[in-house]
N, C-alpha and C positions, 0 to 999 in steps of 0.2 A: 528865594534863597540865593544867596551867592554862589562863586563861582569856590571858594575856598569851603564851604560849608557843605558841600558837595562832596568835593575830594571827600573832606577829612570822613562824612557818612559813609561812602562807599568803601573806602577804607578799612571800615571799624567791622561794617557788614560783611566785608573779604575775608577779612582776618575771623569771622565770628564762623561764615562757612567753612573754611579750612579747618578749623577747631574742633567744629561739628564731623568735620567727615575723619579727622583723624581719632577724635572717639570711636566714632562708628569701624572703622578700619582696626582699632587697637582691642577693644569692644567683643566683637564678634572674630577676629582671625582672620579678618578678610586680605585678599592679595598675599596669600602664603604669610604671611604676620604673623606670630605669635599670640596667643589672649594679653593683655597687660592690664592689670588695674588701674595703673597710672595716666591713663592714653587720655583721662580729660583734663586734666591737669592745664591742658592750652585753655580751657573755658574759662577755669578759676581767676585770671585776672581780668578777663574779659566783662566779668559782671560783677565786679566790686562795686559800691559794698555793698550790696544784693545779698550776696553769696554769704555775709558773714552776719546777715542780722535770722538767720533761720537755726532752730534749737538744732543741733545735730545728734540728736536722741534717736528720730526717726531718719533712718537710711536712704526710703526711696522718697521721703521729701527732700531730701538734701541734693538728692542725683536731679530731678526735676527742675530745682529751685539754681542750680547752676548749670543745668540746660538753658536754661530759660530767663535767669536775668542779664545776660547780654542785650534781650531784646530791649531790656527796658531802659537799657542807656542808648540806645539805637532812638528810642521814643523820645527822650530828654534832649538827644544831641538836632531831633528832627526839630522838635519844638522851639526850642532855644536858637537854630538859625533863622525861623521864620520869624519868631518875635525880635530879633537883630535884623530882621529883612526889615521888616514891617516901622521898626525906628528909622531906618537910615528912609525910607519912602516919606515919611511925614516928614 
């Protein structure tokens, strides 16, 4: 991987942890906070369109399903430098 494909991964991963911990913080009331419903709200653009192909019928699939589709642009954006590594070496 380059040197630019890196950045932009570690990046995406920063901003995905900070996301994660102001959930958690918003979430539970942690460090004197208030509870907020809204406190994942940083995730939701984080895992587009992940986040918008699940029925939202079911609540705690929905809560899981944008936990956890950041990763999978985290997996796309890994894949996709190596396969641009892997061109520019041939």
């Amino acid at each position: 991987m380059n040197r630019t494909c890196r950045i932009v991964i570690n990046l995406f991963a920063i901003a995905y942890l900070v996301a994660l911990v102001l959930l958690a913080i918003g979430t539970f009331g942690l460090l004197g906070q208030e509870e907020d419903p809204l406190s994942g709200v940083f995730l939701l653009p984080l895992g587009l369109p992940w986040n918008l192909m699940i029925d939202p019928g079911d609540g705690r699939a929905l809560v899981w399903v944008a936990i956890l589709a950041p990763l999978v642009n985290v997996a796309i954006l890994i894949v996709l430098c190596r396969f641009i590594g892997k061109r520019r070496a041939s």
